[in-house]
N, C-alpha and C positions, 0 to 999 in steps of 0.2 A: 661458740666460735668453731669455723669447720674449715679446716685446711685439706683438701683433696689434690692429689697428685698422679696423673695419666703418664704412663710410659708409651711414647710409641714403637719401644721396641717389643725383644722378645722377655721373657722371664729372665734369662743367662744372662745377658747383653746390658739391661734394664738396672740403674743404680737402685729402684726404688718400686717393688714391686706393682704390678701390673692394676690402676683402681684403688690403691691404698689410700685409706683416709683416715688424718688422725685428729683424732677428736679429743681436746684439753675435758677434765672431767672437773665441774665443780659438785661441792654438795651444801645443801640448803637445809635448815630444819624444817622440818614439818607443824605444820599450824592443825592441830587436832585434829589428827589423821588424813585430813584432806590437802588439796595444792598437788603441785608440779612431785613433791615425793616418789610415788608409785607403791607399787608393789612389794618392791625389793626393799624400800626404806619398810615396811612393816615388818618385812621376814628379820632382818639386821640392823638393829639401832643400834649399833654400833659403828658402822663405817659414817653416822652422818656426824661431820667434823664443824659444817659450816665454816670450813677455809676452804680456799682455791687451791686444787692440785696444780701443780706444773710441768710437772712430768711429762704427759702425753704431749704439751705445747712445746717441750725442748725435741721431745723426739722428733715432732713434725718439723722444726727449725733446721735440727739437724740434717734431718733426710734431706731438707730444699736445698744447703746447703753442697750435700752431697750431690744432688740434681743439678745443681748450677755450675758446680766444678768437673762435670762430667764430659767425657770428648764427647758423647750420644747426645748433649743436653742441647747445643745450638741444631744438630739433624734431626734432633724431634721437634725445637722448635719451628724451623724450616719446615720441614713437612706437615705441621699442625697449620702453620701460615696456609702454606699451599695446597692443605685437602679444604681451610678454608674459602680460599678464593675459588676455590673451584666448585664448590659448591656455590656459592653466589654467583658463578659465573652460570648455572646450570640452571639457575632459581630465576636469573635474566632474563637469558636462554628465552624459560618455560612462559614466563609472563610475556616477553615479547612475543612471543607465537600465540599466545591465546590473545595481545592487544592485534595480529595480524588476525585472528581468526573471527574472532568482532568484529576488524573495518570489512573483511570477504565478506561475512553474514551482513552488513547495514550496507555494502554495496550490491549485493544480490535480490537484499529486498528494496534498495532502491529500486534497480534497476525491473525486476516484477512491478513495483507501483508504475514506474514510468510508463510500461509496456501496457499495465492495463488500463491508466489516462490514457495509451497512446490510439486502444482499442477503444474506448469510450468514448473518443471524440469522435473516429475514422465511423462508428457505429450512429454516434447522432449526423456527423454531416451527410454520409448514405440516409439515414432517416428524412435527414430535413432536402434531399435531394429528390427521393422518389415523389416525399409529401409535396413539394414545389413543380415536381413534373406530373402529380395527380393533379394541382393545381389549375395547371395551367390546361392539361386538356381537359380537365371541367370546364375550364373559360371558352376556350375553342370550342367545345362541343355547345358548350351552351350559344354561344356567337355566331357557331354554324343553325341550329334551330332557330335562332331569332332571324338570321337571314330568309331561310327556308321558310319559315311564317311570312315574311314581307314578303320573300316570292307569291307565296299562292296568295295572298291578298291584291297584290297586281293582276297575278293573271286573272281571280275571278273579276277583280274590277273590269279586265278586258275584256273579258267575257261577256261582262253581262251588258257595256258600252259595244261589243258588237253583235249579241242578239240588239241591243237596243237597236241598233243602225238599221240589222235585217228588219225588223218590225216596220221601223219608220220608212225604209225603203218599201218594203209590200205594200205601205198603205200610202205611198205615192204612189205607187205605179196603177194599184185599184184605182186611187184617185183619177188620175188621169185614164183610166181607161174608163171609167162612168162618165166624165168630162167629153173625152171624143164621142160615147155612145151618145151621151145627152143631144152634142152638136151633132150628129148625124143625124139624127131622130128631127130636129130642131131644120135642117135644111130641108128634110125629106117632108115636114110638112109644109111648113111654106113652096116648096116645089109645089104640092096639092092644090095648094090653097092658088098658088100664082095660075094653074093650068084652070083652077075653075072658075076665075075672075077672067080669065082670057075667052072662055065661051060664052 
């Protein structure tokens, strides 16, 4: 049993010296050298009585008593009260600023995740933007080639529908120009023929 007593004064001022602790003494016999004994029970077998001292617990009595009837005894407890509170007030304090310093740190890294979904999407919609506008003038380009093949499939059709005409024209106009030679030829004998029937 350990009764300790704190002054918050000075030495002079202080009923009861500064950290004093008074400690009731009991003594035990010894079980064949061994147990709680020590050292001191073998040097001295003599002080072990196996009764309870009481002394050291009056003194401690005493002193409290002197402690509590003391005008310093309520301003030391008053200021023990109040280095306590202030201490817990400090230890608040300390813990509220590191719960503030946690929600900074988890709003900061929010706010980085935010920013790098916010670049991750702005990064695929550019992606899927250019990829849409590669897209689409592949389509055009290709739309434009396919027209341009039906072009020159027209025009050679044209083409070859107006050599075909020029042909067909040459070989009417031959035609008819062996047509009149024939018929010329064809008067011009019978002309003959009519002048020598007339003689």
């Amino acid at each position: 049993l350990t009764f300790t007593t704190t002054c918050a004064y000075s030495w002079d001022t202080c009923p009861v010296p500064l950290g004093r602790t008074f400690l009731p003494i009991m003594y035990y016999p010894s079980a064949g050298g061994k147990g709680g004994a020590g050292k001191d029970d073998k040097k001295d077998d003599a002080s072990i009585t196996g009764k309870f001292d009481p002394t050291a617990l009056e003194r401690g009595a005493k002193a409290l008593r002197e402690l509590d009837t003391s005008p310093n005894a309520q301003k030391a407890f008053e200021l023990t009260k109040l280095a306590e509170s202030t201490k817990q007030k400090e230890l608040q304090v300390e813990i509220e600023q590191q719960q503030t310093a946690r929600q900074q740190a988890m709003l900061q890294r929010n706010q980085m995740d935010a920013e790098e979904k916010r670049k991750t999407i702005s990064h695929q919609q550019e992606q899927e933007r250019r990829t849409a506008e590669y897209k689409a003038r592949l389509d055009s380009e290709l739309y434009q080639s396919k027209l341009e093949d039906q072009q020159k499939q027209i025009d050679q059709q044209l083409s070859m529908q107006h050599e075909q005409f020029l042909r067909q024209e040459e070989m009417r106009k031959k035609n008819n120009l062996e047509l009149e030679e024939e018929k010329r030829r064809t008067l011009q004998e019978q002309a003959r023929l009519d002048r020598e029937a007339a003689v």
